[in-house]
N, C-alpha and C positions, 0 to 999 in steps of 0.2 A: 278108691272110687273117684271118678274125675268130677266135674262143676262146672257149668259154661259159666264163661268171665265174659264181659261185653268190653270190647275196647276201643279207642280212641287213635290214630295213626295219621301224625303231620309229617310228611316229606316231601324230598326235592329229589331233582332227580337231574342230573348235569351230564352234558355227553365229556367225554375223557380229550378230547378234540374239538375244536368249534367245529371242525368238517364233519362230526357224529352228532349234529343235533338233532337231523332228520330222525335218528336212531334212537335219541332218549325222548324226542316228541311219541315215537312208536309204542317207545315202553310207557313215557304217562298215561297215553290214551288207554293203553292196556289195564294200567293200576286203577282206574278209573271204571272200565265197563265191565272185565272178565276176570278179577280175582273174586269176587261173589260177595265186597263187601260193599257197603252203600255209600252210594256217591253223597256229600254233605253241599246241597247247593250253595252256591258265591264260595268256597271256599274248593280250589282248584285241586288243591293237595292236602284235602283231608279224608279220612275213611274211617267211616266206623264198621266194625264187624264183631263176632263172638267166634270165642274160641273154649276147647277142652281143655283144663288142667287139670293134672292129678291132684290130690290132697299132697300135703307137705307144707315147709315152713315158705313165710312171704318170701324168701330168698330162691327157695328151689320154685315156687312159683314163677317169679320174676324169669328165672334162667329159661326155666321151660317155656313159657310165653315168649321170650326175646329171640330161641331156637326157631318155634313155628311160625312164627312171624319172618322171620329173615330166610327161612328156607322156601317156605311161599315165593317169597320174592324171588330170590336166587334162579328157584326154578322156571318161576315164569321167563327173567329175563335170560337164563340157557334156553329155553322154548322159542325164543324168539329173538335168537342168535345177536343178544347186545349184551350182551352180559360182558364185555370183553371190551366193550367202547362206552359205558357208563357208569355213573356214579350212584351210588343210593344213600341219602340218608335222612335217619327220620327219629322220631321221638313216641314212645307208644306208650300209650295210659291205658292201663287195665284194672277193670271195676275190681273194688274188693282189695288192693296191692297197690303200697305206697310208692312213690315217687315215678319221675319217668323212667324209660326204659330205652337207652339211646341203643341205634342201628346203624352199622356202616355195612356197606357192600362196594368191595373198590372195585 
């Protein structure tokens, strides 16, 4: 049986090139209006959102929530063909499950 977790998401987001900034500006604004989590005002690069997890231990929690969370991302930025010229990386707290949850996407 799954449980919404509500969580918490600080990142940055770097073009892989200075000449790719144009391209990670594309993808923040993205993180920002159309992954469907809510924009936290004065704070540029944070999101809160909820998500499903199944039951299990706070470790297979942790894993499953670090999955959906990075795959979201991933796929937005293959969506919108930067995936290849930036950087992602973040820190996610999800309600209910100890410690952060670090995210890299090279």
């Amino acid at each position: 049986m799954s449980k919404a977790h509500t969580f918490q998401l600080a990142y940055t987001i770097k073009p892989i090139k200075r000449i790719h900034e144009p391209q990670a500006d594309t993808a923040r604004a993205h993180m920002r209006k159309h992954m469907g989590w809510e924009f936290v005002d004065g704070l540029q690069t944070t999101l809160l959102g909820e998500i499903e997890l199944a039951s299990g231990t706070q470790e297979e929690k942790r894993r499953e929530a670090g999955k959906m969370v990075r795959k979201q991302i991933k796929d937005a930025f293959k969506a919108l063909d930067v995936d290849h010229l930036v950087t992602f990386t973040g820190s996610l707290m999800v309600s209910n499950l100890k410690d952060a949850i670090e995210l890299e996407i090279p």
